[in-house]
C-alpha positions in Angstrom: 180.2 63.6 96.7 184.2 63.8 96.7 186.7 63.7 99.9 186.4 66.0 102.8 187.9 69.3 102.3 190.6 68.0 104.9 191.4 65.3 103.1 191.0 66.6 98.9 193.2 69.9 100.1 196.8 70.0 101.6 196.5 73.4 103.2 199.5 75.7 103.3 199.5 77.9 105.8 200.4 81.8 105.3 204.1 82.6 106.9 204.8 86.6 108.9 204.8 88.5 105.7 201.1 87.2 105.1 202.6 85.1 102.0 202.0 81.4 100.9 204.7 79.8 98.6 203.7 76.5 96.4 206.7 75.5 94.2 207.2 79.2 91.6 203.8 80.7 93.0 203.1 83.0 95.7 200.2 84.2 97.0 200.4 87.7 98.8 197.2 88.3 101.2 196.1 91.7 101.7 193.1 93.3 103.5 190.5 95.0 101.7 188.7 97.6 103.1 184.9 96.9 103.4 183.2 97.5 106.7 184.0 93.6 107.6 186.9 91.1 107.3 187.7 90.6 103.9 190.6 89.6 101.8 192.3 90.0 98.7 195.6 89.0 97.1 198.7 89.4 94.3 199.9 86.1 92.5 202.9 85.8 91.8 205.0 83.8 89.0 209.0 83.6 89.5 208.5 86.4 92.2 207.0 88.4 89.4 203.2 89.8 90.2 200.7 88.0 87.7 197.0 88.8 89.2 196.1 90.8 91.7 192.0 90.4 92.9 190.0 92.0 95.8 186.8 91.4 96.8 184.5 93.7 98.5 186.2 96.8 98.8 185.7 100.4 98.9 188.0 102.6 96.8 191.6 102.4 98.5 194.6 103.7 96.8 196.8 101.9 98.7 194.7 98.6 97.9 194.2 99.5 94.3 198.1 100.4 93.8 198.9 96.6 95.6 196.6 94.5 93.0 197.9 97.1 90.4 201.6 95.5 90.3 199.7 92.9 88.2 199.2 93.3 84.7 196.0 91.9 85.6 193.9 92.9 88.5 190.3 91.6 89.3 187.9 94.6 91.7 184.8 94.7 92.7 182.6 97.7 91.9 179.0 99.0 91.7 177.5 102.1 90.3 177.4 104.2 93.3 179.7 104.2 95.6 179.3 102.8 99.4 181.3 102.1 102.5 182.1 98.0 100.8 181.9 98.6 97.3 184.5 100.9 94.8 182.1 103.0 92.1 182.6 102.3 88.5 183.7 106.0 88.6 186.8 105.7 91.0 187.9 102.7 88.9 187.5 104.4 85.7 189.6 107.4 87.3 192.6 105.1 88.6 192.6 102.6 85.6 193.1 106.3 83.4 196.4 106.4 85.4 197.2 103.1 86.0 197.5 102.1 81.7 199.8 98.9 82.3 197.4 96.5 84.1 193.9 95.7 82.7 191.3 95.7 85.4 188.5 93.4 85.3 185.5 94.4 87.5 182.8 92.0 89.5 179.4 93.4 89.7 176.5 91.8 91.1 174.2 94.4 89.3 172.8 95.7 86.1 174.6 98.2 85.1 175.0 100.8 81.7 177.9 101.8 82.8 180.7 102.8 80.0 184.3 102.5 81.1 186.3 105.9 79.3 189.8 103.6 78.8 190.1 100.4 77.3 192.3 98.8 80.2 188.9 98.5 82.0 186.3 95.7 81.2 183.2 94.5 83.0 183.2 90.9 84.1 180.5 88.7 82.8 179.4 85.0 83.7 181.4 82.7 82.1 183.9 84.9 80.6 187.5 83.9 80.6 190.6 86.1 80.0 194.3 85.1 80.1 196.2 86.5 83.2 199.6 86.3 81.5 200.5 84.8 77.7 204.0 84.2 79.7 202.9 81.6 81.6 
């Protein structure tokens, strides 16, 4: 069964600025905006932003423009919009402005929705992507 998760992890706690350093990577937390406590963050490389990812998260700008210092940024999105969950159609709008980072979108639903730029792309099962050719 492995080690307990106390023993197989050494746990780095996050310092004031909400940021965890391991050797060249840092890991910025931020707070998405669902109706409960959730969490996203921005990796970075050499104090350069790599990946950005949030979670549940309504459209937020402020959110949106935070993972969006990454050339990569993971979202979460569904069809419609609701008070957790960005719609396909807010992303589509920012990613339109936002042309230097690719956004890759979770969905936990069927969906036939087309993305209008090509900096957008629907996350499947099993599907990998690079998050920098730098690295």
């Amino acid at each position: 069964m492995g080690s307990p998760p106390q023993e197989a992890i050494t746990w780095h706690p996050a310092n004031a600025d909400n940021q965890i350093a391991v050797a060249d990577l840092t890991l910025k937390l931020i707070h998405s905006a669902p109706n409960y406590l959730c969490y996203g963050f921005v990796l970075y490389n050499h104090q350069r932003p790599i990946l950005g990812w949030t979670a549940d998260s309504r459209f937020d700008k402020k959110i949106y423009d935070t993972v969006a210092a990454a050339p990569t940024a993971i979202v979460h999105g569904r069809d419609a919009p609701s008070g957790d969950h960005a719609s396909f159609d807010e992303t589509n709008h920012y990613a339109n402005i936002h042309l230097d980072t690719h956004f890759y979108v979770s969905h936990f639903e069927q969906t036939n929705y087309s993305f209008t730029t090509a900096n957008v792309t629907l996350l499947e099962t099993g599907k990998e992507f690079a998050i920098d050719e730098a690295l």
